[in-house]
N, CA, C and O atoms as a GROMACS GRO file, in nm:
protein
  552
    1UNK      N    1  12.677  11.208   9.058
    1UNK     CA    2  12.535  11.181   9.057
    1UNK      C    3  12.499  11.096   8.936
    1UNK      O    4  12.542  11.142   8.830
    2UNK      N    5  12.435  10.988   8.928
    2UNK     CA    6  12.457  10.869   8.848
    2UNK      C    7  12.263  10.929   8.786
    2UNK      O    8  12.169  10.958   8.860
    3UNK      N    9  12.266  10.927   8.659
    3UNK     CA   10  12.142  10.937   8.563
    3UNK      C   11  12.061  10.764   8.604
    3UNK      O   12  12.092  10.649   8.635
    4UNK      N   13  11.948  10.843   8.579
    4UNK     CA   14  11.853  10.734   8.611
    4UNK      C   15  11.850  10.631   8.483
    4UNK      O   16  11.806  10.517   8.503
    5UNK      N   17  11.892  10.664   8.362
    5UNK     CA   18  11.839  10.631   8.217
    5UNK      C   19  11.885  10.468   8.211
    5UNK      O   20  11.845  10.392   8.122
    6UNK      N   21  11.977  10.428   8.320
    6UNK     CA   22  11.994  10.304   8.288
    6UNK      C   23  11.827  10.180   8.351
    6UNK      O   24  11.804  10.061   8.330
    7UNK      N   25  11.777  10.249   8.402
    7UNK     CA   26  11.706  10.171   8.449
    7UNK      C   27  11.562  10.201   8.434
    7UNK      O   28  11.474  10.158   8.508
    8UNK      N   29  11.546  10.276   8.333
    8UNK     CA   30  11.373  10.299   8.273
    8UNK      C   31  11.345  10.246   8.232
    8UNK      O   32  11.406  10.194   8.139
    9UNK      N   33  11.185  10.206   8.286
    9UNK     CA   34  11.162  10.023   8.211
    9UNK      C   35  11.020  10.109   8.098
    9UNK      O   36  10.910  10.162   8.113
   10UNK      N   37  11.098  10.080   8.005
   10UNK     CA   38  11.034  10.131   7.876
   10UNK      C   39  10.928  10.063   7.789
   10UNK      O   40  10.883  10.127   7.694
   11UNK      N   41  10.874   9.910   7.820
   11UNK     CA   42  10.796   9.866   7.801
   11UNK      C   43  10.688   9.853   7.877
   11UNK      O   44  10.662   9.739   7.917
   12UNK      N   45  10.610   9.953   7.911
   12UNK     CA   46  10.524   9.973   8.013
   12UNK      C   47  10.422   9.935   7.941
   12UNK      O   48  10.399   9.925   7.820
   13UNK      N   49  10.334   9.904   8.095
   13UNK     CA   50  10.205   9.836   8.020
   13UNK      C   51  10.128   9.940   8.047
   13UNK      O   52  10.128   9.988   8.161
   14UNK      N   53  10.044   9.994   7.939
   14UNK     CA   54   9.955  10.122   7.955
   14UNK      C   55   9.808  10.037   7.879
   14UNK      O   56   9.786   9.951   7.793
   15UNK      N   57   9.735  10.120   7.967
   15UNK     CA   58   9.561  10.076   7.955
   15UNK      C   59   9.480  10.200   7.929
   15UNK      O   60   9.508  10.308   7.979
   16UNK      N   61   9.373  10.178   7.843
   16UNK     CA   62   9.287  10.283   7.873
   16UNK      C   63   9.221  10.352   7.980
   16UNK      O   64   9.222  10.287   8.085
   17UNK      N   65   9.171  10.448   7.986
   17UNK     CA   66   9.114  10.502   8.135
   17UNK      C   67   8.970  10.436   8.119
   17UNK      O   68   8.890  10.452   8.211
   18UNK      N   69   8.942  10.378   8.031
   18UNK     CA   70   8.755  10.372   8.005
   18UNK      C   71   8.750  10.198   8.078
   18UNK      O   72   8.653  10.125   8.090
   19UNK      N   73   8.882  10.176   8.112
   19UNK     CA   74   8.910  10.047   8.153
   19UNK      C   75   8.895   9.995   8.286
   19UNK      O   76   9.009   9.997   8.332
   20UNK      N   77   8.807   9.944   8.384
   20UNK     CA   78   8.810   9.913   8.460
   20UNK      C   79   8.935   9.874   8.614
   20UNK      O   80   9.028   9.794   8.618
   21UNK      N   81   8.899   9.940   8.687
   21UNK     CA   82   9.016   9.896   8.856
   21UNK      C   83   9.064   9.734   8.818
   21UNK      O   84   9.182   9.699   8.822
   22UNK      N   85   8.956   9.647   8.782
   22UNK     CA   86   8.960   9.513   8.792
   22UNK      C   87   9.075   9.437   8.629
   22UNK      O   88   9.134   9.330   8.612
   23UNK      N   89   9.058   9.553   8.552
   23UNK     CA   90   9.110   9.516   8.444
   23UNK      C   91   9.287   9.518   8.448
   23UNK      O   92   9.376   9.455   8.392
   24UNK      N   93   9.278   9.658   8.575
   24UNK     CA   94   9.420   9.708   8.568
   24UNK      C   95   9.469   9.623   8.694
   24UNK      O   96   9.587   9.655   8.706
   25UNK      N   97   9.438   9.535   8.789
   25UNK     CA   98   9.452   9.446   8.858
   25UNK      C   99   9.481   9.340   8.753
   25UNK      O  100   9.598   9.307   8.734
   26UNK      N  101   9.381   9.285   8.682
   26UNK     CA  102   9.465   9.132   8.658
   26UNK      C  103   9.581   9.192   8.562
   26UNK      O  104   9.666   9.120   8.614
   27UNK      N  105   9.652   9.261   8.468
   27UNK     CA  106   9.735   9.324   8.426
   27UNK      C  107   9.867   9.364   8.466
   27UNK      O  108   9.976   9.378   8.410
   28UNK      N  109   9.802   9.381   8.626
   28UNK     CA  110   9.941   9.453   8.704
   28UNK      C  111   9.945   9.295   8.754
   28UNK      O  112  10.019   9.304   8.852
   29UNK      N  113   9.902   9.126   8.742
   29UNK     CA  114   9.921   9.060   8.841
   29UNK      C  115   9.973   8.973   8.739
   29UNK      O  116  10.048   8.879   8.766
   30UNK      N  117   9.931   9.004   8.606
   30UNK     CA  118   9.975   8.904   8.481
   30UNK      C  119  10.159   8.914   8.432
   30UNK      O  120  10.245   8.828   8.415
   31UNK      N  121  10.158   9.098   8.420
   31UNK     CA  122  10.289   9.119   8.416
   31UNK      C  123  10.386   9.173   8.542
   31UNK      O  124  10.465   9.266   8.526
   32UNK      N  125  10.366   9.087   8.693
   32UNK     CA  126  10.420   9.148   8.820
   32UNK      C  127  10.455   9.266   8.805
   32UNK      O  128  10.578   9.274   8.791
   33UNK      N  129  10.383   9.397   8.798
   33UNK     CA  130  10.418   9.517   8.813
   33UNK      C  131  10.306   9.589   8.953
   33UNK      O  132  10.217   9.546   9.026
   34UNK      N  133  10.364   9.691   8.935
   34UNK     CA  134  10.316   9.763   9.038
   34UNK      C  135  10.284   9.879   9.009
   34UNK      O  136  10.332   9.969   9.079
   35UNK      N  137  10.187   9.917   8.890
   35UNK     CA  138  10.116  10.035   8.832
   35UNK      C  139  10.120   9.983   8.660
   35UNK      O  140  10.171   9.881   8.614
   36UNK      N  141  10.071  10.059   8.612
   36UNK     CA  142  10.032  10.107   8.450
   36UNK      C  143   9.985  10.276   8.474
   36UNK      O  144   9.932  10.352   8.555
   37UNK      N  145  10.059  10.267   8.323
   37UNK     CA  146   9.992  10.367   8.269
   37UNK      C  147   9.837  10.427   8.214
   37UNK      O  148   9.782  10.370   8.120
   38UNK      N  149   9.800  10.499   8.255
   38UNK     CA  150   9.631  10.510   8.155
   38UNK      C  151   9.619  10.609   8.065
   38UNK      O  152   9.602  10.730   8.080
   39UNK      N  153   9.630  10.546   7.974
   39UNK     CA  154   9.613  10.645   7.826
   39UNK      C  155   9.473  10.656   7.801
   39UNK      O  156   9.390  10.564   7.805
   40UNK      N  157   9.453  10.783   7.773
   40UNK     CA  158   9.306  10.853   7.717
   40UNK      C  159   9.340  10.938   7.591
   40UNK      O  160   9.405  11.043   7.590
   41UNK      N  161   9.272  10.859   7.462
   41UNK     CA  162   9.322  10.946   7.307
   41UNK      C  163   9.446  10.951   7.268
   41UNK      O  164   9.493  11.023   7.180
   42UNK      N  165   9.527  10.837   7.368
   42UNK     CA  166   9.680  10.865   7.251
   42UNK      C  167   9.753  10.940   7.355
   42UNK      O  168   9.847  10.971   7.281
   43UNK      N  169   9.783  10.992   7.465
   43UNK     CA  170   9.857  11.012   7.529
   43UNK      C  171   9.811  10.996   7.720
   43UNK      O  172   9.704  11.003   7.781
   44UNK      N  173   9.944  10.974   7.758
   44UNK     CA  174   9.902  10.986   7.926
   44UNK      C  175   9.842  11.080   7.990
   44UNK      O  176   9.865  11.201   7.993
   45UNK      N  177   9.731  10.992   8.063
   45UNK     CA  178   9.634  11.090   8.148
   45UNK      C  179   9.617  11.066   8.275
   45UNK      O  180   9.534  11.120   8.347
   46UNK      N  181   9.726  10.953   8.316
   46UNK     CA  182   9.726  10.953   8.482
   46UNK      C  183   9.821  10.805   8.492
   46UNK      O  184   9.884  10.762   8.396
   47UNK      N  185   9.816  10.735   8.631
   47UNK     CA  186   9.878  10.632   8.656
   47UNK      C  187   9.770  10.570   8.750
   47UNK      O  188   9.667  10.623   8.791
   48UNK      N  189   9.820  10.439   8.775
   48UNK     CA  190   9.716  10.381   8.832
   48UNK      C  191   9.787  10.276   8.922
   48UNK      O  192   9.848  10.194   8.853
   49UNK      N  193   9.798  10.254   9.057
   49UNK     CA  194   9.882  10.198   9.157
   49UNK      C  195   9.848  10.074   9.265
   49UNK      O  196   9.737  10.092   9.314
   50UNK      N  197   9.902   9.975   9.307
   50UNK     CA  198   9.870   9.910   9.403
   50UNK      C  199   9.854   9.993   9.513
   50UNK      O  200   9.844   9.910   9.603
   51UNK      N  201   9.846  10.098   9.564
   51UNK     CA  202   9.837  10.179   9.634
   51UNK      C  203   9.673  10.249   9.582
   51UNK      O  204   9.596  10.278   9.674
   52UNK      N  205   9.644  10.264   9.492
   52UNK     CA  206   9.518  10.345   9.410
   52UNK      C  207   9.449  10.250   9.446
   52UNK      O  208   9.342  10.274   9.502
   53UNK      N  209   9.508  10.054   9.413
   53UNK     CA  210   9.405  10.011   9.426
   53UNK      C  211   9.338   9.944   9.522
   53UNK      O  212   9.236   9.875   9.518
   54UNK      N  213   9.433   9.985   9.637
   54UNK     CA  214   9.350   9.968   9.803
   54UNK      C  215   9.310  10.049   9.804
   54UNK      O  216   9.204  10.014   9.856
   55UNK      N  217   9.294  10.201   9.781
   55UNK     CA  218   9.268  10.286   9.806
   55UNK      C  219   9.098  10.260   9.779
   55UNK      O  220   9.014  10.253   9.869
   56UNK      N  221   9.073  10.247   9.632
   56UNK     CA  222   8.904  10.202   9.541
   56UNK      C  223   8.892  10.111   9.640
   56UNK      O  224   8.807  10.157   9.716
   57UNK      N  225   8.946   9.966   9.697
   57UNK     CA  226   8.899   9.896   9.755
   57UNK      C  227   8.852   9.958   9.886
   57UNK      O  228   8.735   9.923   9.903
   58UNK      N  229   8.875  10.003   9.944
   58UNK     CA  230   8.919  10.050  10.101
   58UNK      C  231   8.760  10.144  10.077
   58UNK      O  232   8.695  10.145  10.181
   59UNK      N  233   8.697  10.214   9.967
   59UNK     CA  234   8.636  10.313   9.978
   59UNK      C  235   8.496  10.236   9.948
   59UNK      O  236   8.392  10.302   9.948
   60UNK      N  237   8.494  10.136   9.930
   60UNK     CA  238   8.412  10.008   9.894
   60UNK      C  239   8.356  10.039   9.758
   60UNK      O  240   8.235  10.031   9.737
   61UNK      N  241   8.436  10.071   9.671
   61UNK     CA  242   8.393  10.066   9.513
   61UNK      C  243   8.420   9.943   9.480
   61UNK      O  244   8.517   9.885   9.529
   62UNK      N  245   8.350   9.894   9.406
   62UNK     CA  246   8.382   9.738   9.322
   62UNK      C  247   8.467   9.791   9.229
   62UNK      O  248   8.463   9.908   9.193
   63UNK      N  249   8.557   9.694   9.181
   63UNK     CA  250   8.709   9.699   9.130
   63UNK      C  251   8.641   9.658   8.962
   63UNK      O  252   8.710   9.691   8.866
   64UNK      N  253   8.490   9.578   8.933
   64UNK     CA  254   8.477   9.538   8.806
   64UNK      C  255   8.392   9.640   8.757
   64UNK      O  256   8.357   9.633   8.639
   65UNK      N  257   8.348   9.739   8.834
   65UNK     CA  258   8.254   9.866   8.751
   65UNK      C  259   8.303  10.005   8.772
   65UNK      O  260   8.253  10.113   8.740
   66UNK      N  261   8.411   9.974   8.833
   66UNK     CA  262   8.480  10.112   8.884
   66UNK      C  263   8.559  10.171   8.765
   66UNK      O  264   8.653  10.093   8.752
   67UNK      N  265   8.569  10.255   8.683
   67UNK     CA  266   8.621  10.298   8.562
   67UNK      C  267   8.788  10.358   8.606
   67UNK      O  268   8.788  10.426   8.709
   68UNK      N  269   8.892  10.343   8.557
   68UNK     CA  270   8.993  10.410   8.601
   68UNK      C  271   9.001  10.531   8.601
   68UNK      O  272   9.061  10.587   8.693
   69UNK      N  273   8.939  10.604   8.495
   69UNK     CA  274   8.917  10.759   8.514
   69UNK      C  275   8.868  10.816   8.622
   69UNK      O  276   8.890  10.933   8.653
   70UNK      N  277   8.807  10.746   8.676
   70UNK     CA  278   8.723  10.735   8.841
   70UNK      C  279   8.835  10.753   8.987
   70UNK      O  280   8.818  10.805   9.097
   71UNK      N  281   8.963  10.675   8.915
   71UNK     CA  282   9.043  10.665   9.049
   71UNK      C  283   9.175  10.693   9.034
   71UNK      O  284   9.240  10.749   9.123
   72UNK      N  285   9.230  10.653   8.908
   72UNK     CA  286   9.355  10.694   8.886
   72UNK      C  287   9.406  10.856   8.913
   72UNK      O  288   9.350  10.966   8.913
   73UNK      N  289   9.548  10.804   8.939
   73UNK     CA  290   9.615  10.967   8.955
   73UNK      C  291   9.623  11.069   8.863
   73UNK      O  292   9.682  11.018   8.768
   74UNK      N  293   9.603  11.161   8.842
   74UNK     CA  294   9.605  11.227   8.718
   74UNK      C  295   9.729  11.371   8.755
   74UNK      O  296   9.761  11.454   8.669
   75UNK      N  297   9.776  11.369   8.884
   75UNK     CA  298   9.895  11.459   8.910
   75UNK      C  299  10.039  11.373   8.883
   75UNK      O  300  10.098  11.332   8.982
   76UNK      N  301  10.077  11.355   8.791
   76UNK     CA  302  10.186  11.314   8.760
   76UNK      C  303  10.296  11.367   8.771
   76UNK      O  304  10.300  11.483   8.731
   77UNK      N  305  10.423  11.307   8.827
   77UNK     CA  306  10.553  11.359   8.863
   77UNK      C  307  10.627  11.338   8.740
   77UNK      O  308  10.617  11.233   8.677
   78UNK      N  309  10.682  11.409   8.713
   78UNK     CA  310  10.820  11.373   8.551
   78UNK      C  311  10.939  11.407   8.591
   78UNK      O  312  10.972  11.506   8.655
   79UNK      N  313  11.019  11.298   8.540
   79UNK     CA  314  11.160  11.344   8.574
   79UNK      C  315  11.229  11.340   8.419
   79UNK      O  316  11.154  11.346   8.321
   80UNK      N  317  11.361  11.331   8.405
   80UNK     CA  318  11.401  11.322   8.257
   80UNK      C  319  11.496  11.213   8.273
   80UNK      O  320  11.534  11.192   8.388
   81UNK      N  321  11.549  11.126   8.166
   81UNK     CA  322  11.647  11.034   8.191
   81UNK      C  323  11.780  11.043   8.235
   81UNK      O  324  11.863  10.956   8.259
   82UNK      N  325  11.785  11.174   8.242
   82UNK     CA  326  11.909  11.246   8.273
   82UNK      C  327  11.913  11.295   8.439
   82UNK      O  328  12.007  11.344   8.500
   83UNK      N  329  11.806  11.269   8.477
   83UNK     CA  330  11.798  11.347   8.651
   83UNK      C  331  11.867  11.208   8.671
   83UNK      O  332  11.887  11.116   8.592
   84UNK      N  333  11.902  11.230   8.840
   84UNK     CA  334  11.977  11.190   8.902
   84UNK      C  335  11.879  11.133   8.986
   84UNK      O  336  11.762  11.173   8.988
   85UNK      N  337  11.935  11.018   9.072
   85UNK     CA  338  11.879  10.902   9.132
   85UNK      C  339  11.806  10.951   9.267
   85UNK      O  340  11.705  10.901   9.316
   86UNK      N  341  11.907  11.104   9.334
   86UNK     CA  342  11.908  11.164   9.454
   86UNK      C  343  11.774  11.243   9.419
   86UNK      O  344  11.691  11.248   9.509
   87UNK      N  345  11.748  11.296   9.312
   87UNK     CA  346  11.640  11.441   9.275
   87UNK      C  347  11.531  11.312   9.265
   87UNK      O  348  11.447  11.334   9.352
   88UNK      N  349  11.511  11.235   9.222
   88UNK     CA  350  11.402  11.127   9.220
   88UNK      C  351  11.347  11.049   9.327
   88UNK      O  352  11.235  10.999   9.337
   89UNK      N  353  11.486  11.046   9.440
   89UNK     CA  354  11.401  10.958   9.568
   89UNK      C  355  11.332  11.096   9.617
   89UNK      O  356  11.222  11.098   9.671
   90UNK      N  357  11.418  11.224   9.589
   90UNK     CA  358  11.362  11.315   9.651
   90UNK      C  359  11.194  11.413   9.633
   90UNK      O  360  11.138  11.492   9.709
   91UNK      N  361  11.152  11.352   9.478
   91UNK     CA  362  11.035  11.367   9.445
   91UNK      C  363  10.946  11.276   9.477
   91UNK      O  364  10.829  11.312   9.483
   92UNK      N  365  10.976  11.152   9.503
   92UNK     CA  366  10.906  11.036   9.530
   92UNK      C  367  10.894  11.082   9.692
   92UNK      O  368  10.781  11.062   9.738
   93UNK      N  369  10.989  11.139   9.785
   93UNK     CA  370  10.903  11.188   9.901
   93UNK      C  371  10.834  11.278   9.947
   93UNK      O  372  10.760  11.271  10.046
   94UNK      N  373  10.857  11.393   9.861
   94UNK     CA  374  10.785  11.462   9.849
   94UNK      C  375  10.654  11.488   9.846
   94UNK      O  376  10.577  11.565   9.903
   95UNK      N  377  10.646  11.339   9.701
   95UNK     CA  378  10.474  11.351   9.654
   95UNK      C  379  10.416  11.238   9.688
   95UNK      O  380  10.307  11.198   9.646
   96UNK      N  381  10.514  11.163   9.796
   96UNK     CA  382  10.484  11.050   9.833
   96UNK      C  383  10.413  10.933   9.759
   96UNK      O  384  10.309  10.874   9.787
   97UNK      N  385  10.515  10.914   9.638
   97UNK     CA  386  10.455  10.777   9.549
   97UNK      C  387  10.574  10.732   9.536
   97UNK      O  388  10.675  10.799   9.558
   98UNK      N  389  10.572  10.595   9.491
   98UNK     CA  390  10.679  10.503   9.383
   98UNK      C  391  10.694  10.523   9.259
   98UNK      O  392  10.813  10.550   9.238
   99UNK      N  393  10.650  10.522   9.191
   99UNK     CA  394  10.668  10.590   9.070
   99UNK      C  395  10.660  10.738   8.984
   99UNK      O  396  10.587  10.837   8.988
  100UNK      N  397  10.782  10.693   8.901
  100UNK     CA  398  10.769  10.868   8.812
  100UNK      C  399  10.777  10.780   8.652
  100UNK      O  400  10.797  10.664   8.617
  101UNK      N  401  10.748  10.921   8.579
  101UNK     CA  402  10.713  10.918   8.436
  101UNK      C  403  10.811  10.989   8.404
  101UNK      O  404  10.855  11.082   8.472
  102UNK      N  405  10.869  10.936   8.260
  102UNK     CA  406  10.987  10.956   8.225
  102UNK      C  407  10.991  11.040   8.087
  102UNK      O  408  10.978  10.985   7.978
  103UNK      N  409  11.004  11.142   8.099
  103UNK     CA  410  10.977  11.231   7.944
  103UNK      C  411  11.137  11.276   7.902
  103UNK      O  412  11.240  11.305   7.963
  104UNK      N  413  11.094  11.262   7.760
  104UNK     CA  414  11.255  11.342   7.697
  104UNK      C  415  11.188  11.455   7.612
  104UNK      O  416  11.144  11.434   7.498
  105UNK      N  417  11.182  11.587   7.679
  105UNK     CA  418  11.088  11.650   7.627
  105UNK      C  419  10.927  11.675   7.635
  105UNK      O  420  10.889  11.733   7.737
  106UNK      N  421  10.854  11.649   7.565
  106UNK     CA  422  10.714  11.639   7.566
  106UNK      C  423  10.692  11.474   7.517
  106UNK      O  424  10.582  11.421   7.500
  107UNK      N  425  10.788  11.427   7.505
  107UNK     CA  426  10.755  11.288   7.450
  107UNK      C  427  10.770  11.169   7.591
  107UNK      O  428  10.882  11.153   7.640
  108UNK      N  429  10.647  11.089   7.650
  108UNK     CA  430  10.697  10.976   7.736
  108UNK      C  431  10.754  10.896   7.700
  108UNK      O  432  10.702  10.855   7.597
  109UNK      N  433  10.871  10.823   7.735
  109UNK     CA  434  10.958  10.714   7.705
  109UNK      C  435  10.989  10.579   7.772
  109UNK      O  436  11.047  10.479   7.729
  110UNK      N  437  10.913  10.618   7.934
  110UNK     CA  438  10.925  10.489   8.035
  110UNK      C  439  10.859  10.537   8.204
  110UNK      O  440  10.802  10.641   8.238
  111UNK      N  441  10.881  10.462   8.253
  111UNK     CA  442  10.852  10.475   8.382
  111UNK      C  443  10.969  10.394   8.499
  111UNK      O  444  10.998  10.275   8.504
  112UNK      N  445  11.018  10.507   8.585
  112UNK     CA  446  11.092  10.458   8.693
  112UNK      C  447  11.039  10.413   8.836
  112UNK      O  448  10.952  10.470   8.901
  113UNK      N  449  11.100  10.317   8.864
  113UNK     CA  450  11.012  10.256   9.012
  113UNK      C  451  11.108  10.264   9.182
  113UNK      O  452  11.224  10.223   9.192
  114UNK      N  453  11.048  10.310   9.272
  114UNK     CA  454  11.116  10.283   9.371
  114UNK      C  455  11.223  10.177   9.369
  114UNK      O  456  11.332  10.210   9.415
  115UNK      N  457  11.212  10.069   9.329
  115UNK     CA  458  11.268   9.960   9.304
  115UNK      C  459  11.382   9.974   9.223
  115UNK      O  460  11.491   9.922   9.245
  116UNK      N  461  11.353  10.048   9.125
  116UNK     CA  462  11.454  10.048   9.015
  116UNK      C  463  11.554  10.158   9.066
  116UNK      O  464  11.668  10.137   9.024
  117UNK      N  465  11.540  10.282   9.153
  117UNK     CA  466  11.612  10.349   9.196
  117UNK      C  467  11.704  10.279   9.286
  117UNK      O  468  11.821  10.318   9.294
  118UNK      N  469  11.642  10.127   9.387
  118UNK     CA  470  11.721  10.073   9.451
  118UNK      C  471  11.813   9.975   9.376
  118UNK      O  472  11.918   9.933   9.424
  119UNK      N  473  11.798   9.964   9.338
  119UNK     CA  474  11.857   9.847   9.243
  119UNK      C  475  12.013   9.906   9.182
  119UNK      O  476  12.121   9.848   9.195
  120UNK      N  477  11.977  10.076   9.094
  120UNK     CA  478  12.049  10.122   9.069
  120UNK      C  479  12.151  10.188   9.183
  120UNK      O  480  12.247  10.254   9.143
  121UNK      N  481  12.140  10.179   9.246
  121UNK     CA  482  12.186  10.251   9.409
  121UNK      C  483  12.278  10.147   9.452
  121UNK      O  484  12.388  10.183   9.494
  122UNK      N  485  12.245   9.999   9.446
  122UNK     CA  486  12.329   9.909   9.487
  122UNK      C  487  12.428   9.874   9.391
  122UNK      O  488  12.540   9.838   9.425
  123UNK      N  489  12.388   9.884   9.258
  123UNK     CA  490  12.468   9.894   9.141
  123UNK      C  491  12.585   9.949   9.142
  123UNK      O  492  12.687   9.890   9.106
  124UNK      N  493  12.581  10.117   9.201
  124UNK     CA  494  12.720  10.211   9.208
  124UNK      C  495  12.776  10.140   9.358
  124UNK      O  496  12.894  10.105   9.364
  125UNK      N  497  12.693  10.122   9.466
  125UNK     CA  498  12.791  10.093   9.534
  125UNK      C  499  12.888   9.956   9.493
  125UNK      O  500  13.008   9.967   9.469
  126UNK      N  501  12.845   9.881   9.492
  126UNK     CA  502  12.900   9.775   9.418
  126UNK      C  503  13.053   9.751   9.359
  126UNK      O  504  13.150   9.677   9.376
  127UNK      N  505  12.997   9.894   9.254
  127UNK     CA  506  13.126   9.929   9.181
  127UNK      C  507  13.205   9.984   9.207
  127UNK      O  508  13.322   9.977   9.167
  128UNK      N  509  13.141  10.073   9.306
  128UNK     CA  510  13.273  10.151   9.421
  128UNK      C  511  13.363  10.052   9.499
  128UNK      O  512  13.485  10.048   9.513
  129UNK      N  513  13.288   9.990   9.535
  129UNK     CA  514  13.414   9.855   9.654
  129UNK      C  515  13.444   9.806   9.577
  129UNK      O  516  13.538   9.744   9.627
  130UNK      N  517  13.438   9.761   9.417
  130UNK     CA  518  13.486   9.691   9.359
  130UNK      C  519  13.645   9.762   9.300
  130UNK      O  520  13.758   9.719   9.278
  131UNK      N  521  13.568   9.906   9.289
  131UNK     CA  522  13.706  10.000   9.261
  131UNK      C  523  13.806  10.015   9.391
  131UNK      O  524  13.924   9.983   9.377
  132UNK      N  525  13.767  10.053   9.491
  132UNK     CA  526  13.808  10.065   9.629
  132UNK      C  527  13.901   9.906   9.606
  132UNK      O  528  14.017   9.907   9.563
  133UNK      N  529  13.830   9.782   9.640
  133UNK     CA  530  13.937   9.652   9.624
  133UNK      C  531  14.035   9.668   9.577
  133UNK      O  532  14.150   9.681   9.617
  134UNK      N  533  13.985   9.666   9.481
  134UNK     CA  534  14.112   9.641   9.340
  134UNK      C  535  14.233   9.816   9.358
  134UNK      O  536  14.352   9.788   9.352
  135UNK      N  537  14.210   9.924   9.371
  135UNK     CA  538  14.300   9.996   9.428
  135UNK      C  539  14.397   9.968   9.593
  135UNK      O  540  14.503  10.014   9.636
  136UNK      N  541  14.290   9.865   9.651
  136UNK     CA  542  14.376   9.849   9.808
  136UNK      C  543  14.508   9.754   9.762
  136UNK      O  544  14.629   9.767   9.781
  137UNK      N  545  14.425   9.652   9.692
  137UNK     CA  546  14.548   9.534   9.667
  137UNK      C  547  14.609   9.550   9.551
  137UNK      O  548  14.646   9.448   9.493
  138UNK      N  549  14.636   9.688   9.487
  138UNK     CA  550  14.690   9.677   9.366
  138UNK      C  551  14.875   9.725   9.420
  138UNK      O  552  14.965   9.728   9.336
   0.00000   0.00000   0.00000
């Protein structure tokens, strides 16, 4: 079971919650991501999603007066850098999102993405046929 820790993207872009839907749109479109974090006082107080933000749209809130505290998720999933790739797709269906928050302890350190679980997934196989090869023709 292969640890997730290679692939926590640890420079997350986190916003305030007092911060507007519209703020966390051009943000998520400036640095191609697909969520932020929303910090309220110095630590995480929810996430905020291309998924959250059809959601505000869809409910006909305007995206430039809509406050994130207003819409963001505030049930957050945590995994540790040490869980495994399998326990993570398996929380992600569970709670049915793309993303988890990454704690070592009580301390956040990154955020993992559907994406990044795939990525890492093709990674081991990879290395398996590469091991598999090189044992057929050795």
């Amino acid at each position: 079971m292969t640890p997730i820790a290679p692939k926590i993207a640890r420079n997350v872009a986190v916003i305030g919650q007092e911060r507007t839907v519209l703020d966390a749109a051009q943000l998520m479109v400036e640095r191609y991501i697909g969520s932020v974090v929303v910090d309220g006082g110095g630590h995480v107080n929810g996430i905020f999603t291309e998924r959250d933000l059809m959601r505000a749209v869809a409910q006909g809130r305007d995206p430039a007066r809509t406050l994130l505290k207003e819409v963001m998720r505030t049930q957050l999933v945590r995994v540790a850098p040490s869980d495994s790739i399998e326990h993570c797709l398996e929380l992600m269906r569970k709670h049915r999102c793309r993303h988890l928050l990454v704690y070592e302890g009580d301390e956040f350190v990154g955020i993992v993405s559907l994406r990044d679980l795939a990525a890492l997934m093709l990674e081991e196989k990879e290395a398996l046929v590469e091991q598999l090869t090189r044992y057929i023709t050795s």
